[in-house]
C-alpha positions as CSV (number, residue, x, y, z in Angstrom):
1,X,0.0,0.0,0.0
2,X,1.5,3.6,-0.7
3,X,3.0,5.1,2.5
4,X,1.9,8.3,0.8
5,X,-2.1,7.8,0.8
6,X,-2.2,7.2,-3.0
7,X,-4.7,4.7,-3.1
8,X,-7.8,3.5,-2.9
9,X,-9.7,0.3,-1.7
10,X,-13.0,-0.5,-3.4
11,X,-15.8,-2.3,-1.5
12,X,-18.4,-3.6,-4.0
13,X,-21.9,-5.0,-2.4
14,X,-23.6,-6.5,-5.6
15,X,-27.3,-7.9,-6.1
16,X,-26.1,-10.9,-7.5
17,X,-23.4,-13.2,-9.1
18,X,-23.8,-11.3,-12.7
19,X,-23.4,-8.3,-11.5
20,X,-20.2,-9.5,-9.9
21,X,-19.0,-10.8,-13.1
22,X,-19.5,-7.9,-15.2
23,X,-17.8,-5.7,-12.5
24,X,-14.7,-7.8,-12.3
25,X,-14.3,-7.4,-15.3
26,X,-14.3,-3.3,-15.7
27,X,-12.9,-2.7,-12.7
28,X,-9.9,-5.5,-13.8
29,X,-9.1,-2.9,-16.6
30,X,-9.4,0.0,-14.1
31,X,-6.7,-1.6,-12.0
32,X,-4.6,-1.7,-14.8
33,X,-4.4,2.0,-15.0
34,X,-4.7,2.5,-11.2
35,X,-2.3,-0.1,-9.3
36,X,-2.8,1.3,-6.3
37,X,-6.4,0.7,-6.4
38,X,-7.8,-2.9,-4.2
39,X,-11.1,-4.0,-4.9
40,X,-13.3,-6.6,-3.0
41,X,-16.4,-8.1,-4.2
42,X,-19.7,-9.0,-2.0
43,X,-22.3,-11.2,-4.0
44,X,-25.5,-11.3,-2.7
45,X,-28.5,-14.0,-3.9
46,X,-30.6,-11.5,-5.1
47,X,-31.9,-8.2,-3.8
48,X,-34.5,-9.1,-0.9
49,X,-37.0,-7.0,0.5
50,X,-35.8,-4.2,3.0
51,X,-35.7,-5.4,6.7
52,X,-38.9,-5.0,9.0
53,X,-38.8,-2.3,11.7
54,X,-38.2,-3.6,15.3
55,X,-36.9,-6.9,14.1
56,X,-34.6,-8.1,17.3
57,X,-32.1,-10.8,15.9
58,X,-29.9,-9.4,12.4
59,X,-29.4,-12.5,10.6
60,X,-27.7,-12.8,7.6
61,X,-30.1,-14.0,5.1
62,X,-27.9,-14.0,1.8
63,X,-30.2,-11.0,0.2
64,X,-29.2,-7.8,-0.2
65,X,-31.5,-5.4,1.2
66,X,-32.6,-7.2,3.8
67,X,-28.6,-7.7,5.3
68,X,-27.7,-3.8,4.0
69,X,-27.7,-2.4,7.4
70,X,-25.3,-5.6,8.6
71,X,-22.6,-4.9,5.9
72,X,-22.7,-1.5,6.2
73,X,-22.0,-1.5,9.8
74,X,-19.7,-3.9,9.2
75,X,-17.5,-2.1,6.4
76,X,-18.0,1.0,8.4
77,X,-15.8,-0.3,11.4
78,X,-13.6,-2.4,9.3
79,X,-12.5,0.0,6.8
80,X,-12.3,3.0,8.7
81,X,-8.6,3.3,8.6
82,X,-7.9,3.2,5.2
83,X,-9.1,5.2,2.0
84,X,-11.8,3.4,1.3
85,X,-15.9,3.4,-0.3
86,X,-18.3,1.1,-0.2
87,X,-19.6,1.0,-3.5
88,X,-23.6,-0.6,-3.5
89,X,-24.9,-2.0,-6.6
90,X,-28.4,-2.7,-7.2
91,X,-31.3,-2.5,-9.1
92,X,-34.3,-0.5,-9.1
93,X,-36.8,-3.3,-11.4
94,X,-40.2,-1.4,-10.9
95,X,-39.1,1.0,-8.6
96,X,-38.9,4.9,-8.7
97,X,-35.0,5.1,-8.8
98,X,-35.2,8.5,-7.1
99,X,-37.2,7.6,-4.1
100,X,-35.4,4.3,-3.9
101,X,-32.0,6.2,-3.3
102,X,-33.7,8.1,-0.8
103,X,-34.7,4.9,1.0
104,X,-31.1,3.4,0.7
105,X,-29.1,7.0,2.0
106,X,-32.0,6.8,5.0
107,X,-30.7,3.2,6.4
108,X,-27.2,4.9,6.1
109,X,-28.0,7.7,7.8
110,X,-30.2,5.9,10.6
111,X,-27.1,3.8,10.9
112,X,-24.7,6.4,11.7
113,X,-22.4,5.1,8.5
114,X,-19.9,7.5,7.9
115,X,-17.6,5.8,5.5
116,X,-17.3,7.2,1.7
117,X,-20.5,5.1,0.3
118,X,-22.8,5.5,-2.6
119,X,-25.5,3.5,-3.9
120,X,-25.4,2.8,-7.9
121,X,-29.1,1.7,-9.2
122,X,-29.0,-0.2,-12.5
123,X,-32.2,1.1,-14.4
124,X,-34.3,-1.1,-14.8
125,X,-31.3,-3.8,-14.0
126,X,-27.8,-4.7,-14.4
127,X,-28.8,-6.2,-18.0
128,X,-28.8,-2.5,-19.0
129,X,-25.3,-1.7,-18.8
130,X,-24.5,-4.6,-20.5
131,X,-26.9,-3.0,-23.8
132,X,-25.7,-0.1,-23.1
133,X,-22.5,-1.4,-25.1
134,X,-23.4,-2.4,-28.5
135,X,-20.3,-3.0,-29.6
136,X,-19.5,-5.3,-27.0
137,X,-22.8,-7.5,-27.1
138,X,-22.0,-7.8,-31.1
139,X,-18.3,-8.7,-30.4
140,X,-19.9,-11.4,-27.5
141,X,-23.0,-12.5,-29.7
142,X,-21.6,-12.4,-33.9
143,X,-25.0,-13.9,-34.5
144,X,-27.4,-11.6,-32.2
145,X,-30.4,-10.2,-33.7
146,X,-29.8,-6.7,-34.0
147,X,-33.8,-5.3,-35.0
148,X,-34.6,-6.8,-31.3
149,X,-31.9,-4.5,-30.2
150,X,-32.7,-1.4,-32.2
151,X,-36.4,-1.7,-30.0
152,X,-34.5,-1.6,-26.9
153,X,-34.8,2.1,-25.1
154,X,-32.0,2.3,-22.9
155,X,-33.0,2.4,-19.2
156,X,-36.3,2.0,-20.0
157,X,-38.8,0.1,-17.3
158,X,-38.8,-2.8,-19.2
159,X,-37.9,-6.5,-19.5
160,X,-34.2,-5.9,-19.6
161,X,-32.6,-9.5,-19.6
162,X,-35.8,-10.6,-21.6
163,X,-34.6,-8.3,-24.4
164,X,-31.1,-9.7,-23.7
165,X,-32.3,-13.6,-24.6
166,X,-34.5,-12.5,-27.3
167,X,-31.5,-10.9,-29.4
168,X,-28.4,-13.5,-28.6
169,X,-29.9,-16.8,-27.8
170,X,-30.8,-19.2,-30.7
171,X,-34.2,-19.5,-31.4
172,X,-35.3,-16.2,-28.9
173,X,-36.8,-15.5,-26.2
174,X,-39.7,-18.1,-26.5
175,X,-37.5,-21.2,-26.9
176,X,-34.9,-19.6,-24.0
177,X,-37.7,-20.0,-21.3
178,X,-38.7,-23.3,-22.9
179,X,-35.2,-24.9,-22.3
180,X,-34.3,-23.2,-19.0
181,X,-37.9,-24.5,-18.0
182,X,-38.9,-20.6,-16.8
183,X,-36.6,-21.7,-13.2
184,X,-34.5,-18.8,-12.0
185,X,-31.7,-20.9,-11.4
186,X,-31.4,-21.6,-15.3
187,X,-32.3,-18.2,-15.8
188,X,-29.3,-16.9,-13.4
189,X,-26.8,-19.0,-15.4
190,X,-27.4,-17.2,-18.5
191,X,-27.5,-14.0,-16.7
192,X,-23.8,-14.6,-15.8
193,X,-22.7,-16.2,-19.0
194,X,-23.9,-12.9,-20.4
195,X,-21.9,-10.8,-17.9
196,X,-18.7,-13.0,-18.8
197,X,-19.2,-12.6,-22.7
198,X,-19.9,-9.4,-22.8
199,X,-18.5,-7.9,-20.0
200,X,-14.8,-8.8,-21.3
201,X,-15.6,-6.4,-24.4
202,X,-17.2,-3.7,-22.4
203,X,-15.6,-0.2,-23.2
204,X,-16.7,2.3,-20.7
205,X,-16.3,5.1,-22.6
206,X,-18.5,4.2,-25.2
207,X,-21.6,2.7,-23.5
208,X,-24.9,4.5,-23.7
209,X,-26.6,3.8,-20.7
210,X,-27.4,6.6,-18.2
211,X,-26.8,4.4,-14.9
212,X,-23.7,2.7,-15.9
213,X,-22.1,6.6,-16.8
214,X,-23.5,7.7,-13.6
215,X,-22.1,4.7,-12.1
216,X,-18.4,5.1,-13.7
217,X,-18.9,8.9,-12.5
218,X,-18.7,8.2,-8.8
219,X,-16.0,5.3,-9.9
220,X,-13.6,7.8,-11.5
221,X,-14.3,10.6,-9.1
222,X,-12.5,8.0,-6.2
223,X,-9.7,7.1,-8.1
224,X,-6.2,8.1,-7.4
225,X,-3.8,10.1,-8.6
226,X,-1.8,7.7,-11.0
């Protein structure tokens, strides 16, 4: 670690595995630039519900909401010495992104968490940053149909991953949920198989989607000095 304070630790909370997948592999590509940067990765099975008031016992549940206030305390105390944020990424499915925020910064600030921290909300979910690079879903998918992509509005409230299926797999999005047998499990294989494939191409730069930029905004405002 620099003895001067040039650096900068990296503490990702993540909705689920894909998520954790496509963010290896930016932040890989970051490091490359930034050696002084650490990075640590939380995976959570999905995004929960948010925790009911009074509950006595804080059990970890393996959900991301519903053990936010857990982690947070947790990071706040452990990485208090170092430059560090915890960076929380989520998303908002049906939700009004703005009032979810304001939900999140509450637990935070009813918490007492005074560590850097941000929440990053996917819109609609983390399929969206992964469409939000053309280039890189062509590059991943040679074969992808590109007029289901051209009806894709970025961030748009919409089936996202759906959208996703329809355009790379073989036959669409009808014979997808035909051979994954509509179970999430099969459904959360291709969601990370996605985030490998594409993820590798991503450019951040170039991508088009108004949550990932505001996303790589708080990113590159943390960075070091190289």
């Amino acid at each position: 670690m620099d003895k001067k304070g040039n650096y900068m630790h990296f503490q990702f909370l993540i909705e689920d595995q894909s998520g954790e997948i496509m963010l290896t592999h930016l932040m890989k590509k970051i490091c490359i630039v930034y050696p002084s940067v650490t990075v640590n990765y939380k995976a959570f099975k999905g995004i929960g519900g948010f925790k009911k008031k009074n509950t006595v016992k804080e059990i970890k549940t393996g959900k991301l909401l519903n053990d936010l206030t857990l982690y947070l305390k947790g990071f706040n105390r452990s990485l208090r010495s170092i430059k560090s944020a915890i960076i929380v990424v989520l998303d908002n499915d049906t939700r009004e992104t703005k009032d979810f925020r304001n939900e999140l910064e509450s637990i935070a600030s009813q918490n007492n968490i005074s560590i850097d921290h941000v929440f990053c909300i996917a819109v609609k979910e983390i399929e969206a940053w992964l469409l939000g690079d053309r280039e890189a879903v062509l590059t991943a998918y040679p074969n992808a149909r590109v007029s289901i992509l051209d009806k894709y509005v970025q961030d748009s409230i919409c089936g996202t991953w759906e959208i996703l299926a329809d355009a790379t797999y073989h036959g669409g999005y009808k014979k997808f949920m035909k051979d994954c047998g509509n179970t999430y499990s099969e459904i959360g294989k291709h969601k990370c198989e996605w985030a490998e494939k594409i993820g590798q191409y991503m450019i951040w730069e170039r991508n088009c989607s108004p949550s990932f930029k505001l996303f790589m905004t708080e990113i590159y405002n943390r960075l070091p000095s190289k």
